[in-house]
N, C-alpha and C positions, 0 to 999 in steps of 0.2 A: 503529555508532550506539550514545550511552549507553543503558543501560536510560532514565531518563528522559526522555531526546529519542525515545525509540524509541515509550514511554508516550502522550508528546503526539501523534506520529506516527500511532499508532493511531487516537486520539480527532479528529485530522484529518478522517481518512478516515472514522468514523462518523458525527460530525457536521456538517461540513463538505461531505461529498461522498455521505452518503448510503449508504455500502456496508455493507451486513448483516452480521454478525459473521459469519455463516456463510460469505459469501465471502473473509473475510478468513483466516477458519479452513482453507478450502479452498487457499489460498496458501500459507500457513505452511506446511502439512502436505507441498506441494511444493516449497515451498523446500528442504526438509528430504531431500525425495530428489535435487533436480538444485540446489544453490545458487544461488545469483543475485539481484540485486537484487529487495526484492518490489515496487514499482511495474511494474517489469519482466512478472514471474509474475501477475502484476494483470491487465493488458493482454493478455497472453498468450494465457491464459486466458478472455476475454472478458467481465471479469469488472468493470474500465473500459473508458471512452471514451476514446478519442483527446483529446479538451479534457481530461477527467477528469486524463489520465496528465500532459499537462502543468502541470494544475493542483499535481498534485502534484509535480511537479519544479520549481514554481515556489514550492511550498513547502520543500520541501528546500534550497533556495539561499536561504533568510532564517534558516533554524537554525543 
């Protein structure tokens, strides 16, 4: 993902959906040990909802 689409991506997820920096913090920083998609690591981690995750892959599919 560009850094800029990655930017908006973020600001999705905080504005849009609500999720605290710190759970986003908490992703990254697992991303970072096992890769993988972070909607993915999101949900994983319980950190989204099930609608949440699709939300956001329904956003992912308009960028």
């Amino acid at each position: 993902m560009a850094p800029a689409t990655y930017s908006r991506f973020i600001r999705f997820l905080q504005e849009e959906l609500a999720i605290s920096r710190d759970s986003i913090a908490i992703a990254q920083r697992r991303r970072e040990q096992d890769p993988g998609p972070l909607p993915m690591i999101l949900w994983q981690y319980g950190l989204v909802t099930l609608e949440q995750l699709d939300r956001i892959y329904d956003w992912l599919e308009t960028v």
